[in-house]
C-alpha positions as CSV (number, residue, x, y, z in Angstrom):
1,X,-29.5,-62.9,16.6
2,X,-27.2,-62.5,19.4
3,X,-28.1,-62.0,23.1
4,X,-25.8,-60.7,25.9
5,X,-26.0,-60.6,29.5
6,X,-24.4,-57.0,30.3
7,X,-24.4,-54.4,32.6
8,X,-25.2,-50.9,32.9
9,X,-27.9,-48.5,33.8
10,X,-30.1,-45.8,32.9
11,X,-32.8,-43.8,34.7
12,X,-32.6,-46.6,38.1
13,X,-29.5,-45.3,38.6
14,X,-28.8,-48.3,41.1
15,X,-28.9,-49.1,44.6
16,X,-26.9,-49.3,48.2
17,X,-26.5,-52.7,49.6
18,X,-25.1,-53.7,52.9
19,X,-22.5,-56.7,53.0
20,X,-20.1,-57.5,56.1
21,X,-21.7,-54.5,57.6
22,X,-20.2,-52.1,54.7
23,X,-22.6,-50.0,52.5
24,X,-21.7,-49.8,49.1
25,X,-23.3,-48.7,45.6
26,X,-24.7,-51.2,42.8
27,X,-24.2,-48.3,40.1
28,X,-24.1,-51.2,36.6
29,X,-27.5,-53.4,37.0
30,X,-27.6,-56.7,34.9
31,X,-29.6,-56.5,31.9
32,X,-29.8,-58.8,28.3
33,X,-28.5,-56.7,25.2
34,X,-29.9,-58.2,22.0
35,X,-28.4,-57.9,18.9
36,X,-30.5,-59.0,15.5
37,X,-30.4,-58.4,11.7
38,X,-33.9,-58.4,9.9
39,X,-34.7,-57.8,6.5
40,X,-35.6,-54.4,5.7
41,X,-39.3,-55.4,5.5
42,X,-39.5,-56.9,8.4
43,X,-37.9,-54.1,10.8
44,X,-41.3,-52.6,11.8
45,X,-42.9,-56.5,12.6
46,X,-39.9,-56.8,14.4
47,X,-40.0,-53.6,16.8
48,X,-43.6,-54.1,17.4
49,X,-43.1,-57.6,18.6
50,X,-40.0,-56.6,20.7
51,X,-41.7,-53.4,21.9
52,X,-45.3,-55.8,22.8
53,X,-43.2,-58.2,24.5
54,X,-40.7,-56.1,26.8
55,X,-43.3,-53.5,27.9
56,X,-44.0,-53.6,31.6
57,X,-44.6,-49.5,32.1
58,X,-41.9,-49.0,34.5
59,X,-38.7,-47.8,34.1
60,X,-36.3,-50.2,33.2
61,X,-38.1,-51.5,30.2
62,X,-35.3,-50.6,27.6
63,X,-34.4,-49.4,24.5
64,X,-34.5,-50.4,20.8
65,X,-31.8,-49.1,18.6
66,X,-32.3,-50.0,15.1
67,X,-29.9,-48.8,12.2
68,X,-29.7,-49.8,8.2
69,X,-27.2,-52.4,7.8
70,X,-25.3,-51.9,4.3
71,X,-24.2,-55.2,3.8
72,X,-22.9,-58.4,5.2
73,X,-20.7,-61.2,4.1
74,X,-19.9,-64.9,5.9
75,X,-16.5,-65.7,5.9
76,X,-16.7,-68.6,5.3
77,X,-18.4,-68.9,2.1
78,X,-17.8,-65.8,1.1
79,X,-22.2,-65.4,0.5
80,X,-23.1,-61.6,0.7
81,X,-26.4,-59.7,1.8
82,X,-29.5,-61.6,2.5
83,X,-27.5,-64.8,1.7
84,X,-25.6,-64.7,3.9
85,X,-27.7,-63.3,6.9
């Protein structure tokens, strides 16, 4: 798993701030992208959990992207697939 603070925005669409008595635009909004692999019989536990646990009803809540992974190897030692995830 891998989490990332990012930026970017969606439907908010940002805000206007004042600073120094200069309006400008907050387009890009901080937001946490997470990255994870799960085994292929896990990826509906795994959405519902994420899903449950991000769900406020407003906008803003997020997406979940999910995709088949077709393999994955650790450099190191050289394990493939579920070994090495």
């Amino acid at each position: 798993m891998t989490v990332t603070e990012v930026r970017g925005h969606g439907r908010q669409k940002g805000h206007t701030e004042v600073f120094r008595g200069r309006e400008y635009g907050i387009d890009l909004l901080p937001k946490v992208k997470i990255e994870l692999v799960v085994l292929e019989d896990l990826v509906e536990q795994a959405l519902n959990a994420i899903s449950q646990a991000a769900f406020t009803g407003k906008i803003g809540d997020g997406k979940i992207f999910y995709y088949p992974i077709h393999g994955a190897l650790r450099i190191r030692s050289k394990e493939r697939d579920v070994a090495a995830i």
